[in-house]
Structures are given as C-alpha cells and as structure tokens.
C-alpha positions as CSV (number, residue, x, y, z in Angstrom):
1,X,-77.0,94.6,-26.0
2,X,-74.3,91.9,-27.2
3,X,-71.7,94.4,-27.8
4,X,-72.5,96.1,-24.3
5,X,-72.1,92.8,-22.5
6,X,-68.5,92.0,-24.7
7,X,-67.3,95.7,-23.6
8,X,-68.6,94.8,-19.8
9,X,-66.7,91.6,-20.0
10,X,-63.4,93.3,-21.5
11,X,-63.4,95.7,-18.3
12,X,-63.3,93.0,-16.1
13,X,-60.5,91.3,-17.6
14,X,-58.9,94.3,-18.0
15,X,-59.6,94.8,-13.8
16,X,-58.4,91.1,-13.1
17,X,-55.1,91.8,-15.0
18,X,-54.1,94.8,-13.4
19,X,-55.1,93.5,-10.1
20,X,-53.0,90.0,-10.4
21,X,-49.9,92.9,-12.2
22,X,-50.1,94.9,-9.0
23,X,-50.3,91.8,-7.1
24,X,-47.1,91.2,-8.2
25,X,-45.1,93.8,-8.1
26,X,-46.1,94.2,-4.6
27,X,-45.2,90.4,-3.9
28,X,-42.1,91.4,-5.7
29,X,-41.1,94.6,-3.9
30,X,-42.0,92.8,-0.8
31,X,-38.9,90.1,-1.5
32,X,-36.8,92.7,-2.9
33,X,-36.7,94.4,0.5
34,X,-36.8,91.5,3.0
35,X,-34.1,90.0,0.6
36,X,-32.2,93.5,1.4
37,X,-33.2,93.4,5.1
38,X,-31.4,90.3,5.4
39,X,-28.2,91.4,3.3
C-alpha cells in the first residue's frame, strides 16, 4: 500500500510539473507574439 500511495504521489508531481511547463511556454509564446505584434 505504501509504495502504491508513493507511485500515486509521483504522478501527481509529475502532472503539476508539466502543467506549470506548459503553462509556460504558452505564457511565453503569448509574449513572443504580442511582442512581434507590436514590432
């Protein structure tokens, strides 16, 4: 049961990281073009 619960909890670290990293890039793709849009 303990080792279930530690995989469990690696999956949702692993599911907050990737959310927050595609967070991100959109955020960052989002700048890149308004930045272009005002060039």
């Amino acid at each position: 049961m303990k080792a279930y619960e530690t995989i469990n909890e690696a999956k949702l670290t692993m599911y907050m990281i990737a959310a927050i990293v595609s967070y991100v890039i959109v955020d960052i793709m989002i700048m890149g073009q308004t930045g272009f849009n005002i060039m």
